[in-house]
N, C-alpha and C positions, 0 to 999 in steps of 0.2 A: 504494500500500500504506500501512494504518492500523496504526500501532504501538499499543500499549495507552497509551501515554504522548499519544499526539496523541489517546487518546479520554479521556484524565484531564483532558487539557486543554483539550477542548470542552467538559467536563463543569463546568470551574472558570469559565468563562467564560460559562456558559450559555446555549451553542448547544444543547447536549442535555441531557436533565435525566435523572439520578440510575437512576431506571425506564427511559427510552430505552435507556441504553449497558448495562445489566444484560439488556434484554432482545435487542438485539443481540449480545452474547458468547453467550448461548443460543442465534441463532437460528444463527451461528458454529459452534456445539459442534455440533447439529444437522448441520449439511450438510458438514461433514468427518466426522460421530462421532467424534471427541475431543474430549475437553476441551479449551478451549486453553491449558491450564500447559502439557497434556501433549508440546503442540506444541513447546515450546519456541521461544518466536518472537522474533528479535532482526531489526532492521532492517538492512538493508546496503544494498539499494539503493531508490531512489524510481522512480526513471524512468533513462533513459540520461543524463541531463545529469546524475547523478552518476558515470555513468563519462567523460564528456568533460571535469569537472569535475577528477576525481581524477587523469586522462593532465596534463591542465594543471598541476597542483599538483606533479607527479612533477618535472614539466620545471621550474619553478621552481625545487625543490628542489635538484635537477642543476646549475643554472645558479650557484645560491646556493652552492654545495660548490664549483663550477671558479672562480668567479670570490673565493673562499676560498682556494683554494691558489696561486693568481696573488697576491693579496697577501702569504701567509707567504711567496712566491718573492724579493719585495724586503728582506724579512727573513733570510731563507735559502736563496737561492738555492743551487742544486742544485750537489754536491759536484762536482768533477772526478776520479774515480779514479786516484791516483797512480801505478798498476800501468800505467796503460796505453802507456808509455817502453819497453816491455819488459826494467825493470832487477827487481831485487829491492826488494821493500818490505821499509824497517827497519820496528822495530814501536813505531816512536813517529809513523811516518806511516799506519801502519795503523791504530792509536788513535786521529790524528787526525783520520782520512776517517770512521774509526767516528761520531763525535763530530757533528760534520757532517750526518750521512746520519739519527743520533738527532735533529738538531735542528729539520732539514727535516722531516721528520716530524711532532712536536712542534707547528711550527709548522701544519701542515698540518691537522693535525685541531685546533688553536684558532681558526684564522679561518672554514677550513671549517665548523668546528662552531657558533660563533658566529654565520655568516651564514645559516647552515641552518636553527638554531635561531630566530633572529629573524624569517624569513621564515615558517614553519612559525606562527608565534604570529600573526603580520598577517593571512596569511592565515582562522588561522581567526577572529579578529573577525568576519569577514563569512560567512564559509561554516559555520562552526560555530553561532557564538553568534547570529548572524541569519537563517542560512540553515535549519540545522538539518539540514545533509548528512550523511547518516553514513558512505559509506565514506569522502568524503574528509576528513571528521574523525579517524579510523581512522588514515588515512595522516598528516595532519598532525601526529594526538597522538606514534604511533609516531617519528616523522621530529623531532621536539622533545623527546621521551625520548633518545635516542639520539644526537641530536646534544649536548645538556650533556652524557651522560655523555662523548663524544668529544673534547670541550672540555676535561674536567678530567682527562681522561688524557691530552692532551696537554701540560696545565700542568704533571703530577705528571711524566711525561718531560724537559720543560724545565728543571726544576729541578733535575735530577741524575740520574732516578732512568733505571736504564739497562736496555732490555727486551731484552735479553741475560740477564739474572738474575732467576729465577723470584719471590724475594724479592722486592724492591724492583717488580717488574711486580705481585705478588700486591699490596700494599700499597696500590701507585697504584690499580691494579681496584677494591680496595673503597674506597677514597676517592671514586673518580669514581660507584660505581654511589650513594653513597649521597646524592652530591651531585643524583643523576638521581631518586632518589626524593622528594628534594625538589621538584625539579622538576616531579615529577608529581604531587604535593600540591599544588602553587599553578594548575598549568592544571588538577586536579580543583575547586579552588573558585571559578576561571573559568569554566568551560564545560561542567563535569558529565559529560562525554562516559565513558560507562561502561565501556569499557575501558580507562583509565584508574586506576583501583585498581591495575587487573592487573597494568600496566605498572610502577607503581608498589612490588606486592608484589613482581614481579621483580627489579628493580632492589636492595630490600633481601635478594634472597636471591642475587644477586648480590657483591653485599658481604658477607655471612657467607659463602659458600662460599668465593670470594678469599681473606679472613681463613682460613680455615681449611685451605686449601690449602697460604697459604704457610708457617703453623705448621707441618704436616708434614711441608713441604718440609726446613723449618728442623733438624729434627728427626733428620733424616736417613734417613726411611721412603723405602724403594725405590720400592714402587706405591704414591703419593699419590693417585693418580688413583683407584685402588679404594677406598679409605677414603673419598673425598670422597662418592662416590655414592651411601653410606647416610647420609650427609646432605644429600646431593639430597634423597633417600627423606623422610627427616625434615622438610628444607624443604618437601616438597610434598605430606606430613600437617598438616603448619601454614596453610599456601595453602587446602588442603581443606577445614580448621574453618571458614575464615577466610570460604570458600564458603558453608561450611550455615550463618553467621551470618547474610549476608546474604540468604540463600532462606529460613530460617524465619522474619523481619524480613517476609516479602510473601510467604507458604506459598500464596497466589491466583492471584500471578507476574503481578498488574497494574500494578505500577510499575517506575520504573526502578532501584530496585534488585536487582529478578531478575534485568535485563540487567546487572548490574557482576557479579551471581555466575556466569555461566554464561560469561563471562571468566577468570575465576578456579577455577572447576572448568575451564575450557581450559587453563590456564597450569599447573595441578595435576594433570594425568591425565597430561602425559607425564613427569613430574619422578617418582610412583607410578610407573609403567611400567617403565622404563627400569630401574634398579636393581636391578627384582625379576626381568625376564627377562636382564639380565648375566648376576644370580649362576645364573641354569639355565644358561647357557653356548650362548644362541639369538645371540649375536652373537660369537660363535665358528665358528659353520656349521661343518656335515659332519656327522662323526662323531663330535664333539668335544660334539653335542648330545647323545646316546646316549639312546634310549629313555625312562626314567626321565625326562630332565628337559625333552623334546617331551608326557610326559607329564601333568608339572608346568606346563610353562605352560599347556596347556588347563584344567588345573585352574584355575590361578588367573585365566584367561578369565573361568570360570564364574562363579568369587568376584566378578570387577568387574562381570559383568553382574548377580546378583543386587544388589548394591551402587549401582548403575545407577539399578536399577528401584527400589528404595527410596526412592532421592535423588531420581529422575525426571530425571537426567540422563544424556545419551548419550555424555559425552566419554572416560570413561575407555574404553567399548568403542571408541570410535575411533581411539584414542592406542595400546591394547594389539593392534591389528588387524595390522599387520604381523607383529608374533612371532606368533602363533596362526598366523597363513599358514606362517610357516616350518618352525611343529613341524610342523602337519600336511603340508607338502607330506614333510619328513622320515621319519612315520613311515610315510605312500603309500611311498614311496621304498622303505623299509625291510625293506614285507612284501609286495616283490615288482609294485607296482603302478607302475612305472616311468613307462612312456611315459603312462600315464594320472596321474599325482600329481598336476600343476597343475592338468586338468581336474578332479579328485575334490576339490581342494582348494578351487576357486573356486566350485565347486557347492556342496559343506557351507555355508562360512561365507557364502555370495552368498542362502543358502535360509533358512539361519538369520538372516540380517539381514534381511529381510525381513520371515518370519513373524513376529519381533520384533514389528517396526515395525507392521503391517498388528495385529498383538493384544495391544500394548504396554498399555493401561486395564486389560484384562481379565490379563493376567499381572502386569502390577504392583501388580492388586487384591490377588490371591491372595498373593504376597514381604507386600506392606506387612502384611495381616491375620495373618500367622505373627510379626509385631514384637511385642514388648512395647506397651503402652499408652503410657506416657511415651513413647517415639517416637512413635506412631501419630500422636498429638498434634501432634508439631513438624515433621511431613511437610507436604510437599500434598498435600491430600485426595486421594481415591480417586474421577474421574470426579464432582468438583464443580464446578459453573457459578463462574466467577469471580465474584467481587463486586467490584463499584464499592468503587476506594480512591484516595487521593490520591497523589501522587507524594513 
């Protein structure tokens, strides 16, 4: 499989010239009938040696994490529970086993993290930046994000901060998440690898949601946790811009900057989702949904599909796919269609995903042409041949 990026870079090196690769995306568009923006096409795999590739890489990584916590073990080896005399613990021994059992810890996600981290980055020298693997760049980048942020949350534990108390845990999170975003700025100007932003926009909305969690925590609001997730919401209308910057930057979707947005419209559709079907009360289940708001999230199904077909991306229907299953198996349920609800329900939306899909050009000709002009503009076309672009 030819990404559009290995045909950008035949095209720079002058294996194929300019008319070759233009008239190949046609012949393309041709013999599927789409477009291929409309495809949406991002690479994952080449052949099977990037799944024997990325089993390998796993098992490193694994190795690198256990052989991690064996050294914080020299550090901090593993408390002895003083309760187990069967006397009563005073609670300055209970404090101090607390303390201990923080530090192990602490310890565990710094070398763990460190050596995961470091291995994750060697690795992809060769497989990323030479090889040019994409899932197991994928796993790599992921597994190097996440291990500095595990690194600097165990620093911020080590230093005092004690995850027993939502405070001082909220504080360390966004220290670590933002130290992680860093981190994914400097392997983005390593390696390019395009999920990579994503990880990277996450990681910063990791760190303001943190920050803003423990404010409220601070504050003394009962449900913090429901406040936070209209600022989920908000982080992942920010994620979402941050999406159509980089997809109207390549509105052709021949370089790799369409594959960093269509990351980031992934990272952004469940963060939208999520929030809006809470406040209906679809992850309440029962009856606790009521009519009305089984009602409401189909609505606002409809809202993300046309929205979708606008953007010409398919995430938010993927991400909002489970609640729409559950209103509707609810209101089957509701008016009497019992023993048949899952089956009416996997039939609508299994029919409707489809016909989508099989007349996705031709109905997202018709959404885009109902736009104002100033949009129409900063879309992708409507059922146009790519054009030869650079990366």
């Amino acid at each position: 499989m030819y990404s559009e990026e290995d045909i950008n870079s035949a095209v720079a090196a002058g294996a194929l010239t300019p008319e070759a690769a233009a008239s190949f995306r046609a012949h393309m568009t041709q013999v599927r009938e789409m477009p291929r923006g409309d495809e949406e096409n991002f690479r994952l795999i080449n052949s099977f040696n990037d799944i024997f590739v990325a089993i390998g890489a796993i098992i490193m990584l694994l190795a690198a994490s256990a052989i991690g916590q064996q050294i914080a073990g020299i550090f901090a080896p593993v408390p002895t529970y003083p309760g187990m005399t069967g006397q009563d613990l005073s609670e300055a021994q209970w404090n101090a086993w607390q303390a201990a059992q923080g530090l192990r810890t602490a310890m565990n996600l710094i070398f763990g993290g460190i050596l995961v981290a470091a291995t994750a980055w060697g690795l992809a020298e060769f497989f990323t930046r030479r090889r040019r693997m994409a899932l197991p760049s994928i796993i790599l980048l992921l597994a190097y994000v996440c291990a500095v942020f595990a690194t600097f949350l165990g620093i911020g534990l080590a230093l005092g901060g004690e995850p027993q108390t939502g405070e001082a845990g909220g504080i360390i999170a966004s220290v670590a998440g933002l130290f992680a975003a860093g981190a994914a700025w400097v392997h983005w100007r390593r390696f390019m690898v395009p999920i990579t932003v994503a990880a990277g926009a996450g990681a910063i909305a990791v760190t303001v949601l943190s920050f803003v969690f423990t404010l409220l925590d601070a504050a003394g609001m009962d449900r913090p946790f429901d406040a936070v997730l209209w600022f989920i919401f908000a982080a992942g209308l920010a994620i979402f811009a941050f999406a159509m910057r980089w997809d109207m930057s390549d509105p052709a979707r021949t370089t790799r900057r369409s594959d960093v947005a269509f990351w980031l419209h992934l990272l952004a559709a469940p963060m939208l989702a999520h929030p809006l079907f809470y406040s209906l009360g679809v992850m309440d289940g029962g009856d606790a949904v009521g009519v009305g708001g089984a009602l409401g999230v189909i609505a606002v199904y409809i809202l993300f599909g046309v929205v979708a077909l606008a953007v010409d991306r398919r995430a938010l229907l993927v991400s909002a796919l489970a609640y729409v299953l559950a209103a509707l198996t609810f209101l089957f349920d509701r008016f009497g269609a019992v023993e048949l609800n899952f089956a009416l329900t996997a039939l609508i939306i299994g029919s409707a995903l489809l016909t989508l899909s099989a007349f996705w050009t031709p109905i997202r000709g018709k959404v885009v042409r109902m736009l104002p002009t100033e949009w129409r503009d900063r879309l992708p076309e409507i059922g146009a041949l790519p054009a030869t672009a650079s990366a």
